[in-house]
N, C-alpha and C positions, 0 to 999 in steps of 0.2 A: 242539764240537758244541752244547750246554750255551748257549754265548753268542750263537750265530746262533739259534735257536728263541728265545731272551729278545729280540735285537733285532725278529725279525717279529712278536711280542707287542706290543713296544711300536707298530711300526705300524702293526700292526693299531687299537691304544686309537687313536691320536693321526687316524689317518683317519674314524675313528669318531665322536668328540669335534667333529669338524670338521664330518661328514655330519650328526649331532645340532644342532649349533648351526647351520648353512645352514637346517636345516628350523624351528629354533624361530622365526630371522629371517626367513622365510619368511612363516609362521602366525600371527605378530607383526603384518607388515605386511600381510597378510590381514584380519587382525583390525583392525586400525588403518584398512583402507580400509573396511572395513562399517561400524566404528563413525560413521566420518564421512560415509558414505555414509545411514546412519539417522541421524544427527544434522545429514544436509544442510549438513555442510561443504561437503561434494561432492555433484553433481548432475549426469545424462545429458539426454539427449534426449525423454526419456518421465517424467520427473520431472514431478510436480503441481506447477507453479506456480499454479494458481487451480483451484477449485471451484465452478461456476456450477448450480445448481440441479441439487446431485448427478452435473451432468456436468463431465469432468477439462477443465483446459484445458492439456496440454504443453507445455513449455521449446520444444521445436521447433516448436510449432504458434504459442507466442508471437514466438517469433523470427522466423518466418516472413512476420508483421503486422508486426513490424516495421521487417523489411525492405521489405514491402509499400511503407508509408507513405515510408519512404526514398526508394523507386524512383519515386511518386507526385509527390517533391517535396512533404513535407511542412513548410509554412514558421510557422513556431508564432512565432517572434521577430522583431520590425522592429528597426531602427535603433539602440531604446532598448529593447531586449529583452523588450517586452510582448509579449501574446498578441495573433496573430490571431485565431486558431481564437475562432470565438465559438461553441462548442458549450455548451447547456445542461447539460451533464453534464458539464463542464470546472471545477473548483470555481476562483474568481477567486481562492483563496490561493495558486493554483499560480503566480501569477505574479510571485512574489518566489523560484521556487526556479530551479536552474540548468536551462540547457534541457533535458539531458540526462533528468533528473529528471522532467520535463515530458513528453518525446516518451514516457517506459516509459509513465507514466501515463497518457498519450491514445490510447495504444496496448492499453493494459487496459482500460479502457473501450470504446474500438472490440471487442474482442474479448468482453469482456463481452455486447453490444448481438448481435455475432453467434450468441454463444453461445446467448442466449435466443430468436432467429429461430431458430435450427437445432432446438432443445428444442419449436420449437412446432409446427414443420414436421412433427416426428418424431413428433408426438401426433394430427397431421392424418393421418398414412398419406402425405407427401412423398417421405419421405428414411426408411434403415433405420435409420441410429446418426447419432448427430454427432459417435462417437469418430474423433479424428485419425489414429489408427492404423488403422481401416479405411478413412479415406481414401485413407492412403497405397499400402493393397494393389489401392485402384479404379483410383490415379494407376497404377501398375504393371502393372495388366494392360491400361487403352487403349492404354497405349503400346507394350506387349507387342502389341496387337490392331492398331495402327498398320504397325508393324516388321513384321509379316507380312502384311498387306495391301500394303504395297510392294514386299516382296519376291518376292509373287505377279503385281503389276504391275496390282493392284487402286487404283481412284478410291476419296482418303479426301478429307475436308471440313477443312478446319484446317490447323492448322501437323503436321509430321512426326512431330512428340515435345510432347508436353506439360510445360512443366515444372512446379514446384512451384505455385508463386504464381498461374501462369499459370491453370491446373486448379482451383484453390482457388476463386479468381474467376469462369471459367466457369461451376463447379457452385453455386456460392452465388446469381451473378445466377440461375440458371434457376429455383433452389431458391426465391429470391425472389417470381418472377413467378407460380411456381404456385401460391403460399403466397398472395398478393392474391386470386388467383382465386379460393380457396379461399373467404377472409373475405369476400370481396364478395356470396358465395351465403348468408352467414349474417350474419355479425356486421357488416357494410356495406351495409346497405338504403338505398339512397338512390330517393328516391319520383323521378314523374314532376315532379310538381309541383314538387317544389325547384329541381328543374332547370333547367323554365322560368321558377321566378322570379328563379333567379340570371341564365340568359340575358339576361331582360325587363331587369333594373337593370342587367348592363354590357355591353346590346348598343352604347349610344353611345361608350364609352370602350373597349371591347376587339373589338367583332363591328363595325367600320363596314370597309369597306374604301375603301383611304387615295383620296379625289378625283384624278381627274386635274387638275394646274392649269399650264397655260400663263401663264406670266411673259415680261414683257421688263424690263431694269435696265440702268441708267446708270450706270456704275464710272466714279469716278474716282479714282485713283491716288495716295498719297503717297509713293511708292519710285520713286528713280533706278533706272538702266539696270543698277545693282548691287546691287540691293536694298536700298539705305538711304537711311533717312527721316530728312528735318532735319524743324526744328521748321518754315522758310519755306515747306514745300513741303504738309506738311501745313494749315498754318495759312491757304495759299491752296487749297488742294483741298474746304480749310471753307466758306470763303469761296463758289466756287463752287458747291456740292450744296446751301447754303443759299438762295442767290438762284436755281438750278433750284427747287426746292421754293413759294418765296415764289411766283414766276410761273404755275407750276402750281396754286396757292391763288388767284392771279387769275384763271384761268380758261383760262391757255394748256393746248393740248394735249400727254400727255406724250409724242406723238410728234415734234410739235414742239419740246419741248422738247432731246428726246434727238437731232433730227439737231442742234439747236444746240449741244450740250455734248458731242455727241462727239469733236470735235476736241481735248479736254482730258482726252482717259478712251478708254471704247468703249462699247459697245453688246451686253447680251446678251439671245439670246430661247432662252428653254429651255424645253421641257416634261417634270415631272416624272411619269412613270407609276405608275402603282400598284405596280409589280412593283422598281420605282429606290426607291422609299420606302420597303417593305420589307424592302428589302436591307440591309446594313451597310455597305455604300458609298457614302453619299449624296452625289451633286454637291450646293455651293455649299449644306449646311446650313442655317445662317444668313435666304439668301432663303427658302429653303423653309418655315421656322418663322415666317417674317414673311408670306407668301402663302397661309400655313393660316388666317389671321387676316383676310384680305381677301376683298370680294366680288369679283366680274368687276364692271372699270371701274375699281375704287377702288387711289388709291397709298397706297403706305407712307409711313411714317416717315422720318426721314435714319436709315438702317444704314453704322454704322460695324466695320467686319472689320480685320482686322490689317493691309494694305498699302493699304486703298481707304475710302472714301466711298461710299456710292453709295444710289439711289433706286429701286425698282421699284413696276408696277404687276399686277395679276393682272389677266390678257385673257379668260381663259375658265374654267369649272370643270368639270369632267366626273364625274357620281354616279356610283359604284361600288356604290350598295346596303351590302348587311351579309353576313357568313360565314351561311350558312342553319342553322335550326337544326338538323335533323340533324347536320350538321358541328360546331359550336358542342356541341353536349350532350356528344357522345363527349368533347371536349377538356375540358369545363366536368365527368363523373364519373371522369374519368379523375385530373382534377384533385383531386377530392374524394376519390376512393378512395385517392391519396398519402396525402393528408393524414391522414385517419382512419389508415391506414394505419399512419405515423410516429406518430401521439398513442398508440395501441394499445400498439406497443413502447416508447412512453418509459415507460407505466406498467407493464409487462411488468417492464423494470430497473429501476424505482425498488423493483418488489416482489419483486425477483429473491433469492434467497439465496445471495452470495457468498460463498466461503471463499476468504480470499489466503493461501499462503502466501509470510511473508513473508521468512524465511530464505531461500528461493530466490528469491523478486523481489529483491529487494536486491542480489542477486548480480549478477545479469543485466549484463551490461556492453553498452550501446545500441552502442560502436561495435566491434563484433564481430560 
């Protein structure tokens, strides 16, 4: 009897001994995650990676820019692994480091820059916080507020669900454009008078709108029926547009000239519109940049293009006047108010007070 009550002593101790040491390894490794977790071994999602003017900027909220810039196609490296990105807040040492290294940091920077628009918006009465965490509860209730507007069979504006990035970017551009608004009522005074003197100096190089000019031109050809040019073929297409030219310098007419040369080429008559000109499509380039140059009556040059020769002359011009200035102002403070705009915030972060931490940037692994 004796010996059975001393064996369940004993396992009793021995369960005991066991339950003791689970919990000390337990409290151990307890202890071992806080202390790396305060010594930013370790880091979550709401961890300080930066300090921008007393406000936080989170591991998730950096990650999120980063991704950003990924999704954007952001291309920092050519060929020979230099920088594109010509940004002034891009320091030129960065382009001996690996790209990796390069995209965290043009990515801290981008975020810095917003950080201090969000800071300033918040001072203006824009925006309530720039913390990321009450964004994330705003992103979660539109989309909370989405999902039941559908499900009542209610018209929303947008995509169904917002996602991260997506939201990020909507609320910033808006946040942006009120925030112009805002400085343009105070700190962006731009007079009348600037206006028009800026209009007055580039109404000829930017407010004319483009001539209508009717051309006709004498192509003639150095490509075979396969596209390829010898040297005989060009060297007699010379030949020809040179002695078209010479005759026309005697006093032949160039439409004389052209019904005689078009047997060896063709013949184009095109009119270029104002609406053809401003487009990004422009027929036949080249004439057009050489008939901007001519009066009505007068020919060109020999134009040489990549499969032809050829000669034209400008037949008519048509004035289109200038962009009115009404029209012209809005574009020309619109234009000003970027500007100012952008100089405003570079001095914003040159005088910004950044705290990096750098334990956790370091960490950060771009591709993840």
């Amino acid at each position: 009897m004796s010996n059975n009550i001393s064996l369940k002593k004993k396992g009793i101790n021995k369960t005991g001994v066991i339950l003791i040491l689970s919990i000390i390894i337990a409290i151990s490794a307890l202890l071992a995650a806080l202390l790396a977790y305060r010594n930013e071994f370790i880091y979550n999602d709401f961890s300080k990676v930066a300090m921008v003017n007393g406000e936080p900027v989170y591991v998730r909220e950096y990650k999120m820019r980063l991704k950003s810039n990924s999704n954007e196609g952001l291309e920092l490296f050519s060929e020979k692994n230099m920088l594109k990105n010509d940004s002034d807040l891009l320091s030129s040492s960065l382009k001996s480091k690996a790209p990796d290294e390069v995209v965290k940091q043009n990515v801290l920077e981008d975020i810095i820059r917003i950080k201090v628009q969000q800071k300033l918006a918040m001072e203006k009465g824009i925006i309530d916080s720039t913390d990321y965490k009450d964004f994330l509860k705003e992103l979660e209730k539109e989309n909370e507020k989405r999902n039941d507007a559908i499900k009542n069979n209610k018209v929303i504006y947008g995509p169904e669900n917002y996602g991260e990035i997506e939201y990020y970017s909507y609320k910033f551009d808006n946040m942006v454009k009120e925030l112009k608004n805002k400085l343009k009522e105070s700190e962006f005074l731009i007079s009348e008078s600037e206006i028009k003197e800026m209009y007055l100096r580039l109404k000829e190089s930017r407010f004319k709108i483009p001539d209508g000019i009717e051309i006709q031109a004498v192509i003639i050809p150095f490509v075979d029926e396969k596209g390829i040019i010898s040297d005989e073929k060009k060297k007699n297409a010379e030949q020809l547009i040179e002695e078209a030219k010479m005759r026309i310098e005697k006093g032949e007419s160039f439409e004389k000239i052209a019904n005689a040369y078009k047997k060896h080429g063709e013949i184009l008559d095109h009119y270029f519109t104002k609406e053809e000109q401003l487009s990004k499509n422009i027929p036949y380039p080249e004439f057009l940049q050489e008939a901007k140059k001519l009066i009505p009556g007068q020919v060109s040059d020999i134009i040489e293009r990549t499969t032809d020769y050829s000669l034209l002359i400008c037949k008519s011009k048509e004035e289109w006047g200038y962009v009115s200035y009404e029209e012209a102002s809005k574009i020309l403070r619109d234009e000003q108010i970027e500007k100012e705009y952008e100089e405003y915030i570079d001095e914003l972060v040159k005088e910004a007070d950044v705290q990096i931490n750098e334990k956790i940037f370091n960490r950060i692994n771009v591709q993840k």
